[in-house]
N, C-alpha and C positions, 0 to 999 in steps of 0.2 A: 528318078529325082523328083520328076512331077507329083509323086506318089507321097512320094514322103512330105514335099510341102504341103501336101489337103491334110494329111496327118496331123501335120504338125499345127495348120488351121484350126484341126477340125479340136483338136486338143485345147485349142487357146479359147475357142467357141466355149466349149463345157465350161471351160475352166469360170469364163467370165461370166456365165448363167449364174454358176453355183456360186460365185461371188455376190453377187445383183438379188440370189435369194434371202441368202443368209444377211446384208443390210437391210434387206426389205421385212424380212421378220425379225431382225434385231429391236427389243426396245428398251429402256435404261431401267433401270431398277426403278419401283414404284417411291417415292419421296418421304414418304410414311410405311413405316412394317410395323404390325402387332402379332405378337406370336403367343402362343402356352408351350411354355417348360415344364412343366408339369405333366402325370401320368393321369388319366381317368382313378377318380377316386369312388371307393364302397363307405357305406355307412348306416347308420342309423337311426330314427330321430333322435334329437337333443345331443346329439354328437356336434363337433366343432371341426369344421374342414376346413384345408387352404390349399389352393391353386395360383402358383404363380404364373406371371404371364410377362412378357419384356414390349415395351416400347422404341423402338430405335427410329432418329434421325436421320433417313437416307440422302435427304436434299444437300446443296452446296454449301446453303449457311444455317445460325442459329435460325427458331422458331419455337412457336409457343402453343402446347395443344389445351384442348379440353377432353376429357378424361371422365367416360359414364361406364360405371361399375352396372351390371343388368345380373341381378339375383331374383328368384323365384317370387312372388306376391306372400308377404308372412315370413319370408327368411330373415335373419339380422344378422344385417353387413358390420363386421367389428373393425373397430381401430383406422377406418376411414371415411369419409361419406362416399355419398354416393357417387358426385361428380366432384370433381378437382381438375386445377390447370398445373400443366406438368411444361418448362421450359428447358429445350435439350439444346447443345450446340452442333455443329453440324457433324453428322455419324456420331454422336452420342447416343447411347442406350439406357433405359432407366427400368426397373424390375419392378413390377407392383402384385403385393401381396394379397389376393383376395381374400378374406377369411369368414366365415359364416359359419352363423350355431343353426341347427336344422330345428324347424320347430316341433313341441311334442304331437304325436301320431298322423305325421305327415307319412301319407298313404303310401307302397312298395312301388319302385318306378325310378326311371330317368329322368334326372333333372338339370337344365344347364343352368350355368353361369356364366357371362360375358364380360370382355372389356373390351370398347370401343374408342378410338381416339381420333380428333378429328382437328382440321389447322384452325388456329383460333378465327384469320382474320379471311377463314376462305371454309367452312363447312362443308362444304361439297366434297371436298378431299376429304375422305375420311379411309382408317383400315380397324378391322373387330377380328376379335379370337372366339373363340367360345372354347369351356373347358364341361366336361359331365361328373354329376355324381348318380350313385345308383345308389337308391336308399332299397334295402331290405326288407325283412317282416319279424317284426322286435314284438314282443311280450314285454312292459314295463308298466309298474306298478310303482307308485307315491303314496306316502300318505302324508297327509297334511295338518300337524298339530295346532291349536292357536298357543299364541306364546305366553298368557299369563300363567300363574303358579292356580291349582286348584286345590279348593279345602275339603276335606271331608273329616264328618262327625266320627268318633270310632262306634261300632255296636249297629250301625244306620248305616241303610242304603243310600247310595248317592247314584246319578247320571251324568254320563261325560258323552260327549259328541265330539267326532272327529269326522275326517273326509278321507275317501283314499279314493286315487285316482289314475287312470289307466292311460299313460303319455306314452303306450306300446301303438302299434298299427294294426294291431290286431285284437280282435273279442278273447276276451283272456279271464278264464274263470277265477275269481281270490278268496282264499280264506285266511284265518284270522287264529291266530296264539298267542297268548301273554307268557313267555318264559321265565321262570326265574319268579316266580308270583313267592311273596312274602307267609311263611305260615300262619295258616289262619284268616287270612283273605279271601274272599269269594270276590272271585272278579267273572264275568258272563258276559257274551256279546248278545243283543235282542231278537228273539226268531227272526229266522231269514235271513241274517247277516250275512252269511257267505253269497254271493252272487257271481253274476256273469258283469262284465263292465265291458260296451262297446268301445272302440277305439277313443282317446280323447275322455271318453265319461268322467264324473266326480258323482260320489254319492256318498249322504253322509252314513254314518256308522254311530249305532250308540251300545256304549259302554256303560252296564251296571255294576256296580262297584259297594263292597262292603265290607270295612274295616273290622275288627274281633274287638270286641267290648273292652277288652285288655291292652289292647294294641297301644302305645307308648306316643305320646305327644310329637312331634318331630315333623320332619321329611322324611318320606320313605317313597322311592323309585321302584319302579316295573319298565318295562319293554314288552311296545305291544309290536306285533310283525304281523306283516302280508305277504300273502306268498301265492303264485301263477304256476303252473308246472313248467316256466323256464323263466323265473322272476322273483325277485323277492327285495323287501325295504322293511328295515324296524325303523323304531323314535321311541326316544325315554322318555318317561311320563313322571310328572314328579308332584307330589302331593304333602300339603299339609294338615298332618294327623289333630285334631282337636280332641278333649279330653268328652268322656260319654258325660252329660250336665245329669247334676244331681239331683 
């Protein structure tokens, strides 16, 4: 009998430890949560990504936070600023959209994006997510027209200047074809024009160009193209033909 009462003691003993730990490490849910719903995302330069992330109200009543969006130095935050005040009621949840265009020939690499929320009228409280993007190694080429209309004489040589430019992450060799050139036009790019263009680069390009003595008063269109061995961008080019002066 004696035996079985220490037993049964000794039972209520543990029992009430393992009670006394689990209050003593119990502690309530943090007041503030910021989470990402969102996967780790891949991309590009001058790609547009979005990561969403939730804000929830764990405390007992409303409150009112402040709201700091933390994207890379050069990225552009769209369709919100930066900081904004976000009011939830108690266990209210609110989703915010992060959305960013990656700028052109931003280097291969990990990059985060943050959202931080923090109690309007007690900063110290605060909770953050972070979400990543992993930019790649892109070859991309532009060319960049200016927008007026250009004239040339028919029978005479004219010069055109344009820019192409390399918004890839990487040194990317370009060269240069006019397709589709009109019978009887000499159109040439000026020695050297093919080159190498470091990441980011612009350089300009010049275009000689000559109408056929016959060539007919009007508009007449060509398409000049660049091309990267994994890249490529045209732009019409449009010209008005003047008659050869007598």
């Amino acid at each position: 009998m004696r035996r079985k009462r220490l037993i049964v003691i000794a039972a209520l003993a543990v029992m009430g430890f393992v009670s006394f730990l689990a209050i003593r490490n119990f502690s309530p849910p943090a007041p503030l949560q910021v989470r990402l719903l969102s996967s780790a995302k891949m991309a590009l330069p001058e790609d547009f990504v979005t990561h969403v992330f939730s804000v929830r109200n764990q405390s007992a009543g409303a409150d009112s936070y402040g709201i700091r969006l933390g994207v890379p130095e050069g990225w552009t935050l769209l369709d919100m600023p930066a900081s904004l005040r976000l009011d939830l009621e108690a266990g209210a949840e609110e989703k915010i959209f992060l959305t960013v265009q990656i700028p052109p020939a931003t280097p291969p690499g990990r990059y985060g994006l943050s959202v931080t929320a923090s109690l309007q009228n007690d900063a110290t409280l605060q909770a953050s997510a972070m979400a990543f993007v992993q930019i790649g190694r892109a070859e991309r080429v532009k060319l960049r027209l200016p927008g007026e209309q250009l004239s040339i004489t028919a029978g005479q040589e004219s010069r055109y200047a344009f820019r192409v430019v390399n918004t890839g992450n990487v040194a990317a060799p370009v060269q240069f074809s006019l397709p589709g050139l009109p019978s009887g036009w000499e159109l040439r790019l000026a020695p050297g024009t093919d080159t190498l263009l470091a990441p980011g680069e612009s350089r300009e390009v010049l275009l000689l160009i000559k109408a056929p003595a016959d060539a007919p008063s009007g508009e007449t269109r060509i398409l000049i193209r660049a091309t990267t061995p994994k890249s490529s961008d045209e732009a019409p080019l449009t010209f008005a033909v003047l008659p050869l002066p007598h």
